[in-house]
C-alpha positions as CSV (number, residue, x, y, z in Angstrom):
1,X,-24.1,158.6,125.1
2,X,-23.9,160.6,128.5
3,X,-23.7,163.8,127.1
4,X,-20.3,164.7,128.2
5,X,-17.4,165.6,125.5
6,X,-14.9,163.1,124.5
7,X,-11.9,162.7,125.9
8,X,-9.0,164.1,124.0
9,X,-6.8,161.6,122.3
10,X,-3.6,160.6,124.9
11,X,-0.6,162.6,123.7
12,X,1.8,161.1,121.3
13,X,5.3,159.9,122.4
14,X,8.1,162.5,121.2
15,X,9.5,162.5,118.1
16,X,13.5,162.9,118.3
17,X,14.6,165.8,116.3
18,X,15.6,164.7,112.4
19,X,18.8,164.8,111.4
20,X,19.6,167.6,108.9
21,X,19.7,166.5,105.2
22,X,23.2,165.6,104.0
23,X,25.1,169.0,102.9
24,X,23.8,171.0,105.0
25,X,26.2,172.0,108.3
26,X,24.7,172.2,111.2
27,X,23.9,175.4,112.8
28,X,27.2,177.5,114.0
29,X,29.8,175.4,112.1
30,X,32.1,177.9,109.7
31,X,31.5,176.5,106.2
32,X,32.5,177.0,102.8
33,X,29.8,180.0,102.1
34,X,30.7,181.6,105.5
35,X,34.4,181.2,104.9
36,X,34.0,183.1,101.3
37,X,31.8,185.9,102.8
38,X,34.7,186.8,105.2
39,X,37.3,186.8,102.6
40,X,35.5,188.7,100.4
41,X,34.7,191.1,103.3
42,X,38.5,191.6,104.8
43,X,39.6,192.2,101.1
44,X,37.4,194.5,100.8
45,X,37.6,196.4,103.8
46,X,41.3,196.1,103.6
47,X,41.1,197.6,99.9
48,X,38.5,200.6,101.0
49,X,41.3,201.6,104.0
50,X,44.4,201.2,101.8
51,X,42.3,203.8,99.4
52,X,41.1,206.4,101.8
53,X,45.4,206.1,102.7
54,X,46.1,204.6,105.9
55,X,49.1,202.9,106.0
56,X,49.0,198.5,105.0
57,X,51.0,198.0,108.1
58,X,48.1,199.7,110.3
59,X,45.7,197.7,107.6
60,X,47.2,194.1,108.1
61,X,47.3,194.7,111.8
62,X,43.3,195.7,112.4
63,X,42.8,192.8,110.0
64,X,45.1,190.1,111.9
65,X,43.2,191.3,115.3
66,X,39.6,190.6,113.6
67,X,41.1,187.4,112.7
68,X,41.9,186.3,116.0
69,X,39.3,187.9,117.5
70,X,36.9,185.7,115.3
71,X,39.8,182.3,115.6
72,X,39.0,182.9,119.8
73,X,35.1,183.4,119.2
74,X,34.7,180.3,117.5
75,X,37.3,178.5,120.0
76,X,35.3,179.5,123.1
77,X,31.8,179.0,121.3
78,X,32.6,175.5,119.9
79,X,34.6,174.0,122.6
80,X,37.7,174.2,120.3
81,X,39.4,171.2,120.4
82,X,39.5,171.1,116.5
83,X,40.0,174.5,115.9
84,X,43.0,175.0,118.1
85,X,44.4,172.1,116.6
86,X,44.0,173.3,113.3
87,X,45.9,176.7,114.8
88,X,48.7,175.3,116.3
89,X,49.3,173.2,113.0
90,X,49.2,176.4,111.4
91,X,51.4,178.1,113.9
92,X,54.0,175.3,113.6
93,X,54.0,175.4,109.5
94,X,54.3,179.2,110.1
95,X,57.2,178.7,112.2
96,X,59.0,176.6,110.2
97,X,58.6,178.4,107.0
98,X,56.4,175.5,104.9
């Protein structure tokens, strides 16, 4: 023994982050709990306006623009690939009236 304090222990290699357990999305992905929060949301906000009056056309319209205000959120956040396809197949049913 000389007296002097031991050296600390080396430091340990990283750990690589765990995976997150199975049924659990991972952070920022639109799931089935987020996706029934919004519905129940827009028919409820769409229910309070057509109460207090104002008109459904002025109703379905402010709702349509949150909707693709959210659709171009998650588009631009999530790089979009799947999203926009999953648009444009909707666009194309739209369009053809399935």
């Amino acid at each position: 023994m000389t007296g002097l304090p031991a050296s600390p222990p080396p430091p340990s290699p990283a750990q690589p982050p765990s995976p997150a357990p199975a049924g659990e999305g991972a952070a920022g992905r639109l799931g089935p709990t987020h996706t029934l929060i919004l519905l129940t949301v827009f028919l409820t906000l769409g229910t309070a306006l057509f109460l207090q009056g104002t008109p459904i056309g002025d109703i379905l319209l402010l709702l349509g623009g949150c909707g693709a205000v959210g659709a171009a959120t998650l588009t631009a956040a999530g790089g979009g690939r799947r999203l926009m396809a999953v648009l444009v197949e909707a666009a194309v049913r739209s369009s053809a009236g399935k």
